[in-house]
C-alpha positions, -999 to +999 in steps of 0.1 A: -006-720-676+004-752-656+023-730-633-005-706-622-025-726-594-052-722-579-058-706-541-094-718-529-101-743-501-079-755-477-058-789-470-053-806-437-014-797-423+009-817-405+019-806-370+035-775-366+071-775-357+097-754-339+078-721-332+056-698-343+065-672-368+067-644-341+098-659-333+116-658-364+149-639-353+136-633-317+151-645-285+168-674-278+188-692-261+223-688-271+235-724-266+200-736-281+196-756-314+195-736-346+159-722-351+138-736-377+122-721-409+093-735-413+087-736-446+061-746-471+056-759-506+037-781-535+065-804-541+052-811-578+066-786-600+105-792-614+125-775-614+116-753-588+099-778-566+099-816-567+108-848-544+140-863-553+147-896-567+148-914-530+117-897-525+123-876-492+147-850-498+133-817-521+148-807-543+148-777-570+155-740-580+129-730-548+142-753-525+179-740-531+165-707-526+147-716-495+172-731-477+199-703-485+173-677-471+176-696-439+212-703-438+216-664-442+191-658-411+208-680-391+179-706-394+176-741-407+149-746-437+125-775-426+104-782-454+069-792-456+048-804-483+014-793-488-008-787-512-010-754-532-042-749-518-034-746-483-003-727-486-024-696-478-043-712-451-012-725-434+003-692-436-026-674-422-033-702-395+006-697-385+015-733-392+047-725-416+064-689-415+067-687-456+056-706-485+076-706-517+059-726-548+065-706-577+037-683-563+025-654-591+027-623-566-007-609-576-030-586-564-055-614-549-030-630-532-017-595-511-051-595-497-042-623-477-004-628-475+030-601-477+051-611-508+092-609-506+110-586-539+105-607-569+129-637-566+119-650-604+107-636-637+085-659-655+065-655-689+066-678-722+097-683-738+110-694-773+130-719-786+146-724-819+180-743-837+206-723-832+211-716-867+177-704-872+180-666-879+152-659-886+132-656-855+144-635-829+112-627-813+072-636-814+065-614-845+088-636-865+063-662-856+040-653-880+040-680-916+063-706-890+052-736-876+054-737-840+047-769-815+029-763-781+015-782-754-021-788-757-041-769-728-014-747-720-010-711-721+015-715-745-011-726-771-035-702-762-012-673-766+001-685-797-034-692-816-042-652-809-017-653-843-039-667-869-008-668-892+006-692-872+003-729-877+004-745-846+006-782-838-003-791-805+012-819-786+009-834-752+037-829-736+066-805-734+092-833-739+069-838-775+074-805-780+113-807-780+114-837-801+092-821-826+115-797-827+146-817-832+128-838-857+124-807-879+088-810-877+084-770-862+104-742-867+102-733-832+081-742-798+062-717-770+069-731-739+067-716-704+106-701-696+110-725-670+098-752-685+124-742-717+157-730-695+156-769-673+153-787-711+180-771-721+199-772-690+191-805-681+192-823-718+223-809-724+212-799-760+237-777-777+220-769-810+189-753-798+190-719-782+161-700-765+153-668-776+152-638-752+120-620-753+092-624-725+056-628-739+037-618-709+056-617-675+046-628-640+073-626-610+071-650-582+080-644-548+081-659-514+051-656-493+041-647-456+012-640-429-001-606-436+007-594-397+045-602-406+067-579-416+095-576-397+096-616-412+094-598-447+123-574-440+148-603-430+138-621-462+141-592-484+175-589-468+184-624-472+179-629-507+195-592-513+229-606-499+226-636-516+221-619-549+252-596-540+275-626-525+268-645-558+247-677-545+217-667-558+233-670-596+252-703-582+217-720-572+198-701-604+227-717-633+224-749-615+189-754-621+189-732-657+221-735-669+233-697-668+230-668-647+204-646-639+194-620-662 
């Protein structure tokens, strides 16, 4: 799956700024500047991460997240770029106090790093026209022609089926228009990937079809030796879930509310 990355080696980081993650929500003067989140990601996967069309400001479903996490902790998000593998390394070296990168929590990953609650439910999704009745879940797949992305999870999950006929394209955008051109009865795509078409394209007479095959929750990630950091960000997004901005920032980027 495009969105599972990999953890191993390490990546040279820019400077650190502000403070070190021991003084997330410590003292401080009370006429001093805001204090800083430092914050990291791998700005290459929309929606939740990517650079924006002037190519400085970050935007996406993470970054939204991110910098609402600060606001409610009384902090400002500052927002570093690294790669995916060096997330883990800048977390443990104390360069950035979280990383959030649509990050599987797993259980290789909590050897290393403290994971926030679940802030996202991912797992491969289907779409279908809306007036297609009969498939309402990956059973139905079976005799139906369904379009995937070639190398992807998606197409690997699907060809477990050997009574579906699958056509392989390259890209997800392929995918859609095969769709549309009624060349498939359906396409396996991951959720995310499926929710931003349809939120994005504006397409009315497709729908997506709710049931998860397999399931993977991201969360936000910290230094191992951090909890009381972990507690503040649990907190955080739990107001935000409760105060409604979480389901403001998640229909934004997906076009409807949380489930």
């Amino acid at each position: 799956m495009k969105m599972k990355k990999m953890l191993l080696g390490a990546v040279g980081l820019l400077a650190a700024a502000s403070f070190a993650v021991a003084g997330c929500g410590g003292s401080g003067d009370s006429g001093s500047a805001s204090k800083t989140l430092r914050v990291g990601t791998n700005a290459d996967f929309a929606p939740f991460e990517f650079q924006g069309e002037n190519g400085k400001e970050y935007e996406g479903f993470d970054m939204d997240l991110a910098r609402a996490v600060a606001e409610e902790m009384g902090m400002t998000a500052d927002i570093q770029n690294i790669n995916f593998d060096g997330l883990i390394p800048a977390l443990v070296s104390k360069n950035i106090d979280i990383a959030i990168s649509g990050m599987t929590i797993n259980d290789e990953r909590k050897k290393n790093v403290l994971f926030s609650e679940p802030y996202y439910q991912s797992g491969l999704t289907i779409v279908v026209k809306k007036d297609n009745t009969d498939i309402n879940g990956f059973k139905d797949l079976a005799g139906k022609t369904v379009a995937v992305q070639i190398g992807t999870t998606s197409a690997k999950e699907v060809k477990k089926n050997p009574d579906i006929q699958v056509k392989e394209l390259n890209s997800s955008a392929d995918t859609f228009l095969e769709l549309k051109a009624g060349g498939v009865q359906a396409v396996v795509n991951d959720r995310p990937v499926n929710d931003y078409y349809i939120a994005k394209s504006g397409e009315k007479d497709v729908r997506v079809v709710n049931e998860l095959l397999t399931s993977e929750d991201y969360g936000i990630a910290m230094a191992k030796d951090n909890q009381e950091l972990q507690k503040k960000v649990d907190e955080a997004l739990k107001k935000l879930k409760e105060n409604g901005k979480y389901d403001e920032i998640y229909k934004k980027w997906f076009g409807q509310k949380a489930e």
